[in-house]
C-alpha positions in Angstrom: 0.0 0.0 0.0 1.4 3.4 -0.9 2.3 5.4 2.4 3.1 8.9 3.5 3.6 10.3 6.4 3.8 13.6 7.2 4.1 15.8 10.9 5.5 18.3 12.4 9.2 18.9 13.0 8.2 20.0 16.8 5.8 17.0 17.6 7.3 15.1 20.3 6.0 11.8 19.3 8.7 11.8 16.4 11.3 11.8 18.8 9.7 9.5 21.4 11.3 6.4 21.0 14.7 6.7 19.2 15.1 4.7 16.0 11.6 4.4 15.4 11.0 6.8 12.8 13.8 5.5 11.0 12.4 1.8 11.3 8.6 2.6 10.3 10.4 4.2 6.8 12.0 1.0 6.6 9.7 -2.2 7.6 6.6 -0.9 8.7 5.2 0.9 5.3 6.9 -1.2 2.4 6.0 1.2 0.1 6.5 4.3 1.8 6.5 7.4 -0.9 7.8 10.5 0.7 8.2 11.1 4.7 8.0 14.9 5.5 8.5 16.6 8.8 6.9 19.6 8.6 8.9 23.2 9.6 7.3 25.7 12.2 4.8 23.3 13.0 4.5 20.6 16.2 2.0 17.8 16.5 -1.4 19.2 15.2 0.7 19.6 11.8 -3.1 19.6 9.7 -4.0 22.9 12.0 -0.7 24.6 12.0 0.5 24.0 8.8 -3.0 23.3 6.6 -1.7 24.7 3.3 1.3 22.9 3.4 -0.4 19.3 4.5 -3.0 20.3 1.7 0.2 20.7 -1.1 1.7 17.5 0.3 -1.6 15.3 0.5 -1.8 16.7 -3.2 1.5 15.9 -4.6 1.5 12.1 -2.9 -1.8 11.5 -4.7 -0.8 12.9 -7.9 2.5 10.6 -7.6 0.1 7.2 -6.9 -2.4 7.7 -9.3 0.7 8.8 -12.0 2.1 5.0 -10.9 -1.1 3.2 -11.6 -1.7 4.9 -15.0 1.8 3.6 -16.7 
């Protein structure tokens, strides 16, 4: 399944367990697409940063359904 995940660069839960954000990139999503910790914004990333989640929620969509068309 195609993944993305995107939060703040300030949320704490990023940085909760060390390791673990570099392991769900890894094994957790095998087929993760783009990873993006958002600037200026913490852990309500969709509220803080809305224009940006919009533009990345966007550009992940236009790359899946680009994939499934070739």
């Amino acid at each position: 399944m195609p993944s993305a995940f995107i939060a703040g660069r300030h949320d704490w839960g990023v940085y909760q367990m060390p390791g673990a954000f570099e392991r769900m990139q890894e094994t957790v999503c095998t087929d993760m697409r783009r990873c993006t910790l958002v600037d200026g914004a913490g852990h309500w990333v969709q509220q803080e940063a809305p224009e940006r989640v919009a533009d990345l929620l966007r550009e992940f969509l236009d790359d899946v359904g680009e994939a499934t068309r070739s």
